[in-house]
C-alpha positions in Angstrom: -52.6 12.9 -1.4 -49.0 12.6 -1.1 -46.6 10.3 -2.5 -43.2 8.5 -1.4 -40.4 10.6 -3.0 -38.6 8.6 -5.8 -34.9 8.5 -4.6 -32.7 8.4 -7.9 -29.5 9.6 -9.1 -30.8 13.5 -8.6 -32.2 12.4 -5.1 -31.0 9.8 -3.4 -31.8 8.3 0.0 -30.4 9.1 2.7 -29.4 5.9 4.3 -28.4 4.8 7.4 -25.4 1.8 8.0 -26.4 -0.7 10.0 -22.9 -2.6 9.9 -19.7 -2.3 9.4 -16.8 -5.2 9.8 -13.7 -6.3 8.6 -13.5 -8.9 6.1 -9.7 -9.7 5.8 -8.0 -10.7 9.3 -5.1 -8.6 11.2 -1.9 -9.4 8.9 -3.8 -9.4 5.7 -2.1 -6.9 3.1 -5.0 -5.7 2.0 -8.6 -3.8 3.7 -11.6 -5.4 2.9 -15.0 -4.5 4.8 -18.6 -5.7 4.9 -21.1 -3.1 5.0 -24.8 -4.2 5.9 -27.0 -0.5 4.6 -30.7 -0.3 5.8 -33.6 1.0 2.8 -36.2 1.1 5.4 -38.8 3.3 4.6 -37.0 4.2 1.1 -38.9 2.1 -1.0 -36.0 1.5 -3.2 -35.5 -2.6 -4.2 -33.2 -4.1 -6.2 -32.2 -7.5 -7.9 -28.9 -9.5 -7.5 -26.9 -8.7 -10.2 -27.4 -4.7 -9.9 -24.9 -2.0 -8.5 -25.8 0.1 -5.5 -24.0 3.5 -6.0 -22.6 6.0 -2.9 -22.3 9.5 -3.0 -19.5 10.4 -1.3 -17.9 13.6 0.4 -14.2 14.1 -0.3 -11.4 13.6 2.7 -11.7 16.6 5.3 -7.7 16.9 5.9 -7.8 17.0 1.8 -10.2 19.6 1.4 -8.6 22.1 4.1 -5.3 21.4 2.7 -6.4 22.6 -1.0 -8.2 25.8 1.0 -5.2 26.5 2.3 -2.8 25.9 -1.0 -5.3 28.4 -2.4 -5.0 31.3 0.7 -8.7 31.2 0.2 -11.2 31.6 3.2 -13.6 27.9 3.4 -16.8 30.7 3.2 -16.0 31.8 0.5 -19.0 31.8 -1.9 -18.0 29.9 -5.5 -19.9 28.4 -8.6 -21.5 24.8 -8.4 -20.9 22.3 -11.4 -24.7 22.8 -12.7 -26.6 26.1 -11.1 -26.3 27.6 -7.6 -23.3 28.6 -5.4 -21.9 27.3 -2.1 -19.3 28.5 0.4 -15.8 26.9 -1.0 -15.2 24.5 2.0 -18.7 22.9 1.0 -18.2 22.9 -2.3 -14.6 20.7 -2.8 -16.4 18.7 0.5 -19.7 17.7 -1.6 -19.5 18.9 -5.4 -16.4 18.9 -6.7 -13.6 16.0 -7.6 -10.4 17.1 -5.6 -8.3 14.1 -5.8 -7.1 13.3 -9.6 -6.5 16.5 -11.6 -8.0 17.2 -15.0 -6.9 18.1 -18.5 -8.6 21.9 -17.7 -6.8 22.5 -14.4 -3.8 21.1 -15.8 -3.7 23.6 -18.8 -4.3 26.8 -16.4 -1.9 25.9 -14.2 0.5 25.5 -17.5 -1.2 29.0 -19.1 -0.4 30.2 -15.7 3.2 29.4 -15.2 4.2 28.9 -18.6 5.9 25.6 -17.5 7.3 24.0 -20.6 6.6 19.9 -19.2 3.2 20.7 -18.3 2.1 22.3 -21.7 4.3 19.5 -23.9 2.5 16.7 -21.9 -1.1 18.0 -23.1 -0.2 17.7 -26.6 -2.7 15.2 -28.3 0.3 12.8 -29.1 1.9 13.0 -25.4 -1.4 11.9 -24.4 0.2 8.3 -22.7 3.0 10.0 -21.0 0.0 11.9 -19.5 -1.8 8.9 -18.1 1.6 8.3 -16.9 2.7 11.2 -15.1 -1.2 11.7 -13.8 -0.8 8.3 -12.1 -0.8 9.1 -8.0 -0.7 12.9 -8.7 -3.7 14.9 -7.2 -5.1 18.7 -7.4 -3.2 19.7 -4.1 0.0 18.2 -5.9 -0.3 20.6 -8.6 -0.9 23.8 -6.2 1.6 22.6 -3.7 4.3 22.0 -7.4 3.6 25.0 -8.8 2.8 27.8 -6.3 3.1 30.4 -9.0 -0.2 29.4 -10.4 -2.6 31.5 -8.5 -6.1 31.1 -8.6 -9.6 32.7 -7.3 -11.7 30.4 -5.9 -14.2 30.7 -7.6 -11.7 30.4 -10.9 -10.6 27.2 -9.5 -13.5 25.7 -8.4 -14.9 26.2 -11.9 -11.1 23.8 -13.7 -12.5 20.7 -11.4 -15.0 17.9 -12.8 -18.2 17.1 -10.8 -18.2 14.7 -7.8 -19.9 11.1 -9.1 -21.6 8.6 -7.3 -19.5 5.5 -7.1 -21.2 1.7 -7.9 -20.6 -1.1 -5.7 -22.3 -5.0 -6.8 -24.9 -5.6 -4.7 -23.2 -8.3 -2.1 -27.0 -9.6 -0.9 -30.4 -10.8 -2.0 -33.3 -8.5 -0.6 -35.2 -11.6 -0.4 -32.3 -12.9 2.3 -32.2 -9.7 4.0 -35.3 -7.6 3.5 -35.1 -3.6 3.7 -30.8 -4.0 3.6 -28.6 -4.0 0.9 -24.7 -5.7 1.6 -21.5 -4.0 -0.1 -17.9 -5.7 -0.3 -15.9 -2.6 0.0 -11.6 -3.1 -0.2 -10.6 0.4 1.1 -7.8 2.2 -1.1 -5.2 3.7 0.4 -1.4 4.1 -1.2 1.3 5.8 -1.0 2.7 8.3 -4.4 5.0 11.2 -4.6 5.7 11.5 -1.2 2.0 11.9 0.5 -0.4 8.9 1.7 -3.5 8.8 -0.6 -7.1 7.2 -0.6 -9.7 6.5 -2.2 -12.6 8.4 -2.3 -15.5 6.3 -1.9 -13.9 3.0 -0.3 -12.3 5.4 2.6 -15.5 7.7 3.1 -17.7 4.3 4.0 -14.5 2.8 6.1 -13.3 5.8 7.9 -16.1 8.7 8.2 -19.7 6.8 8.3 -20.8 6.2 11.6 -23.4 3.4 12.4 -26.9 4.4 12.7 -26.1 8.1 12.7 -24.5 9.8 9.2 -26.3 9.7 6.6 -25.0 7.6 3.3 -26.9 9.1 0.1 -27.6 6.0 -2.1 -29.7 5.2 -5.0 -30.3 1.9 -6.9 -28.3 0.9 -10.6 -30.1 -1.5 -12.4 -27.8 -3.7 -14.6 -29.5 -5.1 -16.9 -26.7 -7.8 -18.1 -25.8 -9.3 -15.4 -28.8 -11.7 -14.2 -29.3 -15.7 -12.5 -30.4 -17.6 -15.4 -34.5 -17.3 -15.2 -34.8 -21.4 -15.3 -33.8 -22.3 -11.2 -32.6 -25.5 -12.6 -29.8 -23.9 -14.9 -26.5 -24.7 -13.6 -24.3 -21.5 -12.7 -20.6 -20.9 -12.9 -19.1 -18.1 -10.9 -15.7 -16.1 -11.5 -15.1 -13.4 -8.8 -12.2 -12.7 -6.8 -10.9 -10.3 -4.1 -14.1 -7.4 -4.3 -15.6 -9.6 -7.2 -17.2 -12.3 -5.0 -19.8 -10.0 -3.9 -22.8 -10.2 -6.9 -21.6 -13.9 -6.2 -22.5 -14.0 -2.9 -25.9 -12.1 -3.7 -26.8 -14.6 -6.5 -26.1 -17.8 -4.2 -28.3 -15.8 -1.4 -31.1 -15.5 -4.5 -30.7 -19.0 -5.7 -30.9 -20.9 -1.6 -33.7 -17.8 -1.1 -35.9 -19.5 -4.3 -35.0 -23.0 -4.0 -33.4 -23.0 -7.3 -32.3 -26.7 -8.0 -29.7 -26.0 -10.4 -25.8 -26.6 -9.6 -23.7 -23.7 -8.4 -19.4 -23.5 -8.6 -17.7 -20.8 -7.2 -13.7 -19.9 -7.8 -13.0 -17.5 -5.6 -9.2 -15.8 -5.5 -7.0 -13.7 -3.2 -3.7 -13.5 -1.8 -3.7 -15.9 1.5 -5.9 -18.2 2.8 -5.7 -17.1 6.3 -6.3 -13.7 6.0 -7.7 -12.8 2.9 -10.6 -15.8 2.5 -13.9 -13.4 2.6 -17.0 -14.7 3.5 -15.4 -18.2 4.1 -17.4 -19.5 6.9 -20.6 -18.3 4.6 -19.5 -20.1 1.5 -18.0 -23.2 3.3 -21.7 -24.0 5.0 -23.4 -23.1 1.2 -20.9 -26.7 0.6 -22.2 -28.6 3.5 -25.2 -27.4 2.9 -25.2 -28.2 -1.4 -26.3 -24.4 -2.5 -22.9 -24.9 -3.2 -22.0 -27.6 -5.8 -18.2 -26.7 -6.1 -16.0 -24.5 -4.3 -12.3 -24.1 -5.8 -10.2 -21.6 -4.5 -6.9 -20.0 -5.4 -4.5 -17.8 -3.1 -1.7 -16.5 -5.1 0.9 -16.2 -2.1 0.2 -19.3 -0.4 3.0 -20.9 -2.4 6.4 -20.2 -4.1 4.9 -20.5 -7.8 1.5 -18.1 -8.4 -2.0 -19.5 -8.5 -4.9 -17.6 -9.7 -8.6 -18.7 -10.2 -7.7 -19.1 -14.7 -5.3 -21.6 -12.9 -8.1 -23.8 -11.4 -10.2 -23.1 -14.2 -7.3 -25.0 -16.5 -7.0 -27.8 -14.2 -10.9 -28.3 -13.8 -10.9 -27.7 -17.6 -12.6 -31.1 -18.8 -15.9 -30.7 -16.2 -16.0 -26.8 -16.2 -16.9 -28.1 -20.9 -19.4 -30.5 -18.9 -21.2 -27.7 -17.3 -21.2 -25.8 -20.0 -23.0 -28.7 -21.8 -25.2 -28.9 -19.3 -26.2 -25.5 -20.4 -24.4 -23.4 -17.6 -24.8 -19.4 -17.4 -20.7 -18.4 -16.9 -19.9 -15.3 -14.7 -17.1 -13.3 -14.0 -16.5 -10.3 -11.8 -13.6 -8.3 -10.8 -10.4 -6.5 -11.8 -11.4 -6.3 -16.0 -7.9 -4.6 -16.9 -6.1 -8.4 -15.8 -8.0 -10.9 -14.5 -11.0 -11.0 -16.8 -8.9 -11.3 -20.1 -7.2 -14.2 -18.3 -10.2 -15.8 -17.5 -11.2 -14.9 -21.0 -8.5 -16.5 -22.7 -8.9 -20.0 -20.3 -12.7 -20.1 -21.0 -11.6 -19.9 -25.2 -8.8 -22.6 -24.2 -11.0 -25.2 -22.5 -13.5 -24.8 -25.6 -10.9 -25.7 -27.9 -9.1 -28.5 -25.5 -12.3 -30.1 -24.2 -14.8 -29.3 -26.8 -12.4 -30.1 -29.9 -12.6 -26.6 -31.9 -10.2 -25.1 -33.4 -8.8 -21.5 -32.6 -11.8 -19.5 -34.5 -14.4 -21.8 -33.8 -13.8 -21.4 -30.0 -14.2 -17.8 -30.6 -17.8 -18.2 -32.1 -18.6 -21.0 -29.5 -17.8 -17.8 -27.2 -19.8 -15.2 -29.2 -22.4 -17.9 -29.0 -22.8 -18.3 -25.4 -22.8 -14.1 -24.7 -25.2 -13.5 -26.9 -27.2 -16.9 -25.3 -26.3 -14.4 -22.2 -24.8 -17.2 -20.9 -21.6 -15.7 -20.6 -21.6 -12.2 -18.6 -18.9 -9.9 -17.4 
């Protein structure tokens, strides 16, 4: 008797994309794509609310480039990060992380060349002029800067960190879209010390997958705290952004899929209106429609003077205390370094405006509703 193989983290499934489109519109400043993945015949399922990670391979140009800042033939046969060996080319392709450099590779290359600024920055207490001077610098920056550090391949390969999967939010409900599962993908790509740079996973789905032909190795993240409220009736308020409307999009998919009753409100940010409003025409029939109870939007460079969605949170302030009331599950998702302490501190600010409580008690009132779960990030 045989059985389906288990795709996980140590085997995922190899995947085939069924679509592929641009989000933003020609002038937008920023790459945003929709990409529609099929798990036919995988067996793999998922909820709304978990992460769908992608094993990528690294740039082609970036790999050949590093080969060749090395003088190192692409067969040549090095160490893999757990057991086995693979010819070099193969290796920083699939295996190995070849974009920003670690505190290992860093140290040879100082051991190496005995350069004075690279062996001061690793001292423990120069550890955030590190962070600093890491920012936009790669591997092939360090060969190319300091071509009297010479290494074997298999040396080298041996100083680099293991190639992860990256996670993307599930941007669809499998009970809207059987066998598929949807990614919001914003392709990085900048430009640092003098060379163009990407992003590994954003530019390996945008640039190198081909529809219905490569193979995209996937597997399924369960996150287990970041769920629809079980009662269909509960009322839902949703935080999400540029990249961080896509659980969003999956919950309200869920919630029309399952006739949940409950009232849904949706801020939604970006830069312009005009080029930058993803899945508009989507969440503008969920309003005709009423899966959608609210829809407030802020684009930050429609106007002279900043608006973000902690803005429109402030100004809706006095019904967003109403819903919460009511009993409404609060979400956000995006950009935690900025956006989410901003939304933070409004959600603590409306508590003590519109629900009368001082500083401290607006912080329990907060503690309160995450460990309600009724507040998840």
């Amino acid at each position: 008797m045989t059985t389906d193989p288990v795709y996980n983290r140590k085997n995922p499934f190899p995947a085939k994309l069924l679509v592929h489109r641009m989000l933003t519109k020609e002038g937008s400043l920023k790459d945003t794509r929709h990409f529609e993945i099929s798990l036919e015949g995988s067996g793999l399922e998922y909820e709304v609310g978990d992460a769908l990670a992608v094993c990528p391979t690294n740039c082609p140009e970036l790999v050949d480039e590093i080969i060749t800042a090395l003088g190192a033939s692409p067969d040549t046969m090095v160490p893999l990060p757990k057991e086995g060996e693979a010819p070099l080319k193969e290796a920083l392709t699939k295996n190995y992380v070849v974009t920003q450099p670690n505190g290992k590779l860093i140290a040879a290359v100082a051991e190496k060349t005995g350069d004075a600024e690279l062996t001061a920055l690793l001292e423990k207490e120069n550890k955030p002029k590190l962070t600093e001077w890491l920012w936009g610098r790669e591997v092939i920056d360090l060969l190319l800067g300091y071509p009297d550090a010479k290494f074997e391949p298999a040396e080298f390969a041996l100083l680099l960190r293991k190639l992860q999967p990256r996670l993307y939010s599930i941007a669809s409900s499998i009970k809207a879209h059987p066998g598929e599962v949807h990614l919001t993908v914003a392709a990085v790509r900048y430009h640092s010390h003098g060379r163009d740079r990407k992003g590994v996973c954003s530019t390996y789905l945008c640039d190198r997958v081909d529809i219905n032909s490569t193979d995209v190795p996937v597997f399924v993240q369960t996150s287990h705290g970041f769920r629809i409220p079980t009662n269909p009736d509960t009322p839902m308020i949703m935080v999400g952004p540029g990249t961080g409307i896509a659980p969003f999009r999956a919950f309200l998919e869920e919630r029309k899929a399952i006739g949940a009753q409950g009232k849904n409100w949706l801020f939604f940010g970006e830069q312009r209106r005009d080029f930058d409003y993803l899945y508009q025409e989507e969440f503008e029939s969920y309003l005709e429609e009423g899966v959608l109870t609210r829809l407030d939007t802020a684009f930050s460079r429609d106007q002279e003077h900043k608006i973000y969605v902690q803005d429109r949170m402030k100004e809706n302030a006095a019904e967003i205390w109403k819903w919460l009331e009511q009993g409404a599950h609060f979400y956000v998702c995006g950009d935690a370094a900025r956006m989410a302490k901003d939304v933070d501190a409004a959600l603590h600010k409306l508590v003590e405006t519109e629900g009368g409580r001082s500083e401290e008690e607006a912080v329990v009132f907060v503690k309160q509703l995450r460990k309600a779960k009724r507040y998840q990030r």
